[in-house]
C-alpha positions in Angstrom: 100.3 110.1 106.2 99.6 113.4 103.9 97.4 113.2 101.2 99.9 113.2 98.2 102.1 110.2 100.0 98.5 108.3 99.5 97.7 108.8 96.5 101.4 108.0 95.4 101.1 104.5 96.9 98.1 104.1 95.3 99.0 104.8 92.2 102.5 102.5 91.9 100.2 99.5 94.2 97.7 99.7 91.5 99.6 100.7 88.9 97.9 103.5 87.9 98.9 106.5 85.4 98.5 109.9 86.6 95.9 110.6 84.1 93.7 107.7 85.3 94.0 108.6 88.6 93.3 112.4 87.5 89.8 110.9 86.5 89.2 108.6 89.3 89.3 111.8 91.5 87.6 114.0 89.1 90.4 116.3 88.0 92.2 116.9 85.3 95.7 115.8 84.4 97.3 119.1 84.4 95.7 119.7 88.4 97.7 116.6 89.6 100.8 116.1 88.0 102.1 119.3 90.2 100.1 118.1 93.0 102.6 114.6 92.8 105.5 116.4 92.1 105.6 119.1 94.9 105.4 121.6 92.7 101.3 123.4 93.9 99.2 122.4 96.6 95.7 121.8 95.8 92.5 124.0 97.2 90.1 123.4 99.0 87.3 122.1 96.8 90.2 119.9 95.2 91.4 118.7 98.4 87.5 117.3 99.4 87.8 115.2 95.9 91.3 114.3 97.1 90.3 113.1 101.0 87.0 111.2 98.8 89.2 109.4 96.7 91.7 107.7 99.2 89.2 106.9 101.6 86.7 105.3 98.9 89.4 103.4 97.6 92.3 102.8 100.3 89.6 101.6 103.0 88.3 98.8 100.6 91.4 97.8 99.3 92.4 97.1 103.7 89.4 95.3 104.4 
């Protein structure tokens, strides 16, 4: 499952705003609304907050 796709179901199972979840990654609000809605792909330093985030949060949540 791509990165985006995660953090999507993150954000609706947790119900989640796009702007908290901006500053749970540690980004701001205008970096990942176009990230969510197809519209720019992030970098790479963006992406390593990204693959932090899920993996921090996701991996708790299934244990």
């Amino acid at each position: 499952m791509d990165l985006v796709k995660q953090l999507k179901i993150y954000r609706l199972e947790n119900r989640v705003t796009q702007v908290q979840l901006a500053e749970n990654i540690g980004v701001s609000f205008s970096i990942i609304n176009p990230w969510l809605n197809g519209k720019t792909k992030s970098n790479k330093i963006q992406q390593h907050h990204i693959v932090k985030f899920p993996k921090k949060h996701l991996q708790r949540k299934n244990k």
